[in-house]
LODO-741693 format. One record per atom (N, C-alpha, C, O): residue number from 1; atom name; x negated, y, z. Coordinates in nm, 2 decimals, padded with zeros to 4 digits. Atoms other than C-alpha are relative to their C-alpha. Layout:
% residues N
> NUM/CA/X/Y/Z
...
***
This chain:
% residues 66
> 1/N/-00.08/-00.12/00.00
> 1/CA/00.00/00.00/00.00
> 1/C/-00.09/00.12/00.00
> 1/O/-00.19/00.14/00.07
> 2/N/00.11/-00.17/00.01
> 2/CA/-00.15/00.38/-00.09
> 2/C/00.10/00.09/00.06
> 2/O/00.22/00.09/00.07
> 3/N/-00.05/-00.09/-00.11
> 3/CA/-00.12/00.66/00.12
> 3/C/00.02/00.14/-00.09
> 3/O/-00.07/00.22/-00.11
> 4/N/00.02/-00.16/00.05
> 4/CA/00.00/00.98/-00.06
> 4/C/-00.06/00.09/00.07
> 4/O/-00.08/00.12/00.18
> 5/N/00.14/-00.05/-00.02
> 5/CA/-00.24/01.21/-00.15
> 5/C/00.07/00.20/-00.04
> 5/O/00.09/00.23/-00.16
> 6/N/-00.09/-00.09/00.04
> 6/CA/-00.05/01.59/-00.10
> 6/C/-00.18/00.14/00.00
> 6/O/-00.28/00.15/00.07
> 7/N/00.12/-00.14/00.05
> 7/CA/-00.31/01.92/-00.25
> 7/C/00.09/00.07/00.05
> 7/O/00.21/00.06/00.00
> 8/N/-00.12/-00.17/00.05
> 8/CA/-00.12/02.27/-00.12
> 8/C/-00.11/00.07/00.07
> 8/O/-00.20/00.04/00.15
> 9/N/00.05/-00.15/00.00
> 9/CA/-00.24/02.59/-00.12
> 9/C/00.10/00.09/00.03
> 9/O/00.21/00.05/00.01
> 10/N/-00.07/-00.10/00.05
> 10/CA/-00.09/02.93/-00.08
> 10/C/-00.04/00.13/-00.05
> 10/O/-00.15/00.17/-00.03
> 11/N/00.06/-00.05/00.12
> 11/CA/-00.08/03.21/-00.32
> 11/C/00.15/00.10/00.03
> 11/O/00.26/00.06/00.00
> 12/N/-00.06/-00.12/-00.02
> 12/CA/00.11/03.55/-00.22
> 12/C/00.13/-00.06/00.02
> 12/O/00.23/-00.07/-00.06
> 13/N/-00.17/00.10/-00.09
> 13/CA/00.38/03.34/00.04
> 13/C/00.03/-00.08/-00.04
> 13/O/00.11/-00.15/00.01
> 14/N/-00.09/00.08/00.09
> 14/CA/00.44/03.14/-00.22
> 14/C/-00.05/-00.20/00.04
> 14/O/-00.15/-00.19/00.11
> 15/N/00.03/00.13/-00.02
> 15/CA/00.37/02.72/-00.18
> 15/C/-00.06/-00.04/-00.11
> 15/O/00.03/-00.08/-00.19
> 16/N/00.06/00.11/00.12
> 16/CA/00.12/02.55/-00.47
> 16/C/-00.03/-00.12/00.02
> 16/O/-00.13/-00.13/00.09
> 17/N/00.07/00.15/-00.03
> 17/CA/00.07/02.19/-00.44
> 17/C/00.05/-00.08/-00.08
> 17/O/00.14/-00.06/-00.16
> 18/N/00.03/00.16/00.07
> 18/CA/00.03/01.86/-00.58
> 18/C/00.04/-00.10/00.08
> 18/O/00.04/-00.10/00.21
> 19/N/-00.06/00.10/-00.12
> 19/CA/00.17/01.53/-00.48
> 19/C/-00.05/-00.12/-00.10
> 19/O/-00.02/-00.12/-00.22
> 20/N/00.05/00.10/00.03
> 20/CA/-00.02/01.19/-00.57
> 20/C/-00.08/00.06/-00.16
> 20/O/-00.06/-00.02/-00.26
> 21/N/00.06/-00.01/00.19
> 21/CA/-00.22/01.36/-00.93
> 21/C/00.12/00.09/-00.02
> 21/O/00.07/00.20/-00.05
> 22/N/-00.03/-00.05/00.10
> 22/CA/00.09/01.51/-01.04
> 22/C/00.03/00.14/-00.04
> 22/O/-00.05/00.23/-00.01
> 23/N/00.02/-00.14/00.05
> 23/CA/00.22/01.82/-01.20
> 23/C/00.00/00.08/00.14
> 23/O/00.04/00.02/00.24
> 24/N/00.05/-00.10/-00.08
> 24/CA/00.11/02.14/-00.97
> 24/C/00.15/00.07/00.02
> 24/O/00.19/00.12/-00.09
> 25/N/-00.12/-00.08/-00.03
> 25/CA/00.45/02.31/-00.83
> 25/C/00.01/00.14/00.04
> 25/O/-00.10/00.19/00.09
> 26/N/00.06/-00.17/-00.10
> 26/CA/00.48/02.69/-00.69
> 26/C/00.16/-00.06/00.05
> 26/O/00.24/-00.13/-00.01
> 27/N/-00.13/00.04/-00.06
> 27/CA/00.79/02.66/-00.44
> 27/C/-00.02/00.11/00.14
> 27/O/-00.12/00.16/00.18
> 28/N/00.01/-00.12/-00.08
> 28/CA/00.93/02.91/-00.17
> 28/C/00.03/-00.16/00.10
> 28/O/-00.02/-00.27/00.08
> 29/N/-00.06/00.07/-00.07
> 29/CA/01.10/02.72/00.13
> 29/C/00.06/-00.09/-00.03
> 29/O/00.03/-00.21/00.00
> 30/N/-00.11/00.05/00.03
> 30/CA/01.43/02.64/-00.05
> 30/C/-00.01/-00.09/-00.13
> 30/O/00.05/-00.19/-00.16
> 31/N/-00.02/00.01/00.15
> 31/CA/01.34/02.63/-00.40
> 31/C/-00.13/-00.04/-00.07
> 31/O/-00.23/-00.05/00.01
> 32/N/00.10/00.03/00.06
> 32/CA/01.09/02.52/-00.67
> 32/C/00.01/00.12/-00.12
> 32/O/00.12/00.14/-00.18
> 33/N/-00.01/-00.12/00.12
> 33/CA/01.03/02.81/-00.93
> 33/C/-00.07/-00.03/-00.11
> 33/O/-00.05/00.04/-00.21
> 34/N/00.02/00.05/00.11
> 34/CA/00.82/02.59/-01.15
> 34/C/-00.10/-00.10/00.01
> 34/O/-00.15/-00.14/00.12
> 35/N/00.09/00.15/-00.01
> 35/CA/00.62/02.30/-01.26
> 35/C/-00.11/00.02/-00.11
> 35/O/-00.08/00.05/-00.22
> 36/N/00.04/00.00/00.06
> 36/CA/00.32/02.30/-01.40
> 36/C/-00.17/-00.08/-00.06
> 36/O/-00.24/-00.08/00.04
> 37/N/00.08/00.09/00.06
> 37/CA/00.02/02.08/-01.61
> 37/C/-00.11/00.00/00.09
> 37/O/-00.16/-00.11/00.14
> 38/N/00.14/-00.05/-00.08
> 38/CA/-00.29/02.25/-01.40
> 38/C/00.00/00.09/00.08
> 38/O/00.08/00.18/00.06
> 39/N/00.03/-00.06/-00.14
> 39/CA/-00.39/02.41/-01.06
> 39/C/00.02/00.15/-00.03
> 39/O/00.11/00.22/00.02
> 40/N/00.01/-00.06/00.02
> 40/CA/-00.49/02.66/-01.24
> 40/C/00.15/00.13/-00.05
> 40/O/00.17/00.24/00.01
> 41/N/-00.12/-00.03/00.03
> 41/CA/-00.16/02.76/-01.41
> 41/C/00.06/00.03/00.11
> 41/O/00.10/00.14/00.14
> 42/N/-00.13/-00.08/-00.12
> 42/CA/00.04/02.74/-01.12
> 42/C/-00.08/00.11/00.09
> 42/O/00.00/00.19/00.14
> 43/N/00.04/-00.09/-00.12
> 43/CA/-00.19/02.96/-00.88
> 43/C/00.01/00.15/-00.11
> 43/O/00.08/00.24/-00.06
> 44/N/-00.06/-00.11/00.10
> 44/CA/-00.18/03.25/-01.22
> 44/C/00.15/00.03/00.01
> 44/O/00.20/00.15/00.01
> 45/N/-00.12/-00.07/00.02
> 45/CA/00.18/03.22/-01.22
> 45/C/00.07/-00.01/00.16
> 45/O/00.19/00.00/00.14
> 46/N/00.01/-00.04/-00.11
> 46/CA/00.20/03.25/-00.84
> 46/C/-00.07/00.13/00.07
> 46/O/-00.04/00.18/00.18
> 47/N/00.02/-00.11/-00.03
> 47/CA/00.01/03.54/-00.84
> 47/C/00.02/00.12/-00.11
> 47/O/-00.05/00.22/-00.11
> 48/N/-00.09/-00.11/00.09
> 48/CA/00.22/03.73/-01.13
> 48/C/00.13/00.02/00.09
> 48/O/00.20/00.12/00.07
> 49/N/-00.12/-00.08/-00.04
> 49/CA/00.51/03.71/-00.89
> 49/C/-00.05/00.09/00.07
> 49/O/-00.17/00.12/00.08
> 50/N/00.03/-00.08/-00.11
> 50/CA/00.56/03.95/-00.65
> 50/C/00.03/-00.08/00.19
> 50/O/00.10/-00.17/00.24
> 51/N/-00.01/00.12/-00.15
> 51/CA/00.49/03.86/-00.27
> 51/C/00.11/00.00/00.09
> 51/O/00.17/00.10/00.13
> 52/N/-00.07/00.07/-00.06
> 52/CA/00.69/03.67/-00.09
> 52/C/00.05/-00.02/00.17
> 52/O/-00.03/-00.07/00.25
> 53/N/00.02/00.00/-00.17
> 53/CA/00.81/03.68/00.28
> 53/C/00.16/-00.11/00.04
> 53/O/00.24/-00.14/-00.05
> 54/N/-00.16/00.07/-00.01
> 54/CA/01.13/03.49/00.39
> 54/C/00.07/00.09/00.07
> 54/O/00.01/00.19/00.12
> 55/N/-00.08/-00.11/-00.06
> 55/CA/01.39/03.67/00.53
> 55/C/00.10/-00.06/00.08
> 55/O/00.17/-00.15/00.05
> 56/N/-00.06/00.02/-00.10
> 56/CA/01.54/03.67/00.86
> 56/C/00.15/-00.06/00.00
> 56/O/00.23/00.01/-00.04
> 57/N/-00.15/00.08/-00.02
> 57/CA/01.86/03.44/00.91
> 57/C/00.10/00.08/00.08
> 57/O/00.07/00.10/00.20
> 58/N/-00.12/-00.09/-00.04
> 58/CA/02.17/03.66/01.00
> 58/C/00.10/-00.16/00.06
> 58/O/00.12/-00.28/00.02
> 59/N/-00.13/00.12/-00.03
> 59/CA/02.45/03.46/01.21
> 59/C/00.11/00.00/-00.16
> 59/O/00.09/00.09/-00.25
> 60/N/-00.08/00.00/00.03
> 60/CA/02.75/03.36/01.01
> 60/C/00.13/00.11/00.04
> 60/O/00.16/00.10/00.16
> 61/N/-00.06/-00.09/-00.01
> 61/CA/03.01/03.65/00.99
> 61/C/-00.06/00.14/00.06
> 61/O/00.01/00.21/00.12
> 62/N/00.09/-00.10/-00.03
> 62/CA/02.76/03.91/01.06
> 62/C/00.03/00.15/-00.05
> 62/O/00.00/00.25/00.01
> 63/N/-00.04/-00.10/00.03
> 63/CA/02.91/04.15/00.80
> 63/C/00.10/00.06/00.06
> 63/O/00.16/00.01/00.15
> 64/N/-00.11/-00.10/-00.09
> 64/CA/03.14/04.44/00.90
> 64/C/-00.01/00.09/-00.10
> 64/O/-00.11/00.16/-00.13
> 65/N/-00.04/-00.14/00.07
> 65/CA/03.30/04.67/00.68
> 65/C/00.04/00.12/00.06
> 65/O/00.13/00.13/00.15
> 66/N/00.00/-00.14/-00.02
> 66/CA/03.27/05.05/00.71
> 66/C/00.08/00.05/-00.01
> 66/O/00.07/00.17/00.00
***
């Protein structure tokens, strides 16, 4: 049995990694924003977005109209 082999980095908030060899991902928390062939690629198109921060969790019904 093999033991997965996880690469991550990060790159203006954002998540880069690799999972057993394969394609290089950029991903926030929730989401994956793309997939791609080489390291390289993904850490370029992680540092064309703009940076990233998460944003604080509001309760449910928090709005109030004015």
């Amino acid at each position: 049995m093999s033991v997965p082999m996880l690469n991550k980095m990060h790159m203006n908030g954002y998540d880069v990694l690799s999972v057993n060899h394969g394609p290089w991902r950029v991903c926030t928390q929730g989401d994956r924003l793309g997939s791609f062939a080489s390291r390289e690629e993904a850490l370029a198109f992680a540092a064309s977005l703009p940076g990233y921060r998460a944003r604080a969790g509001r309760p449910a019904g928090s709005h109030q109209a004015k």
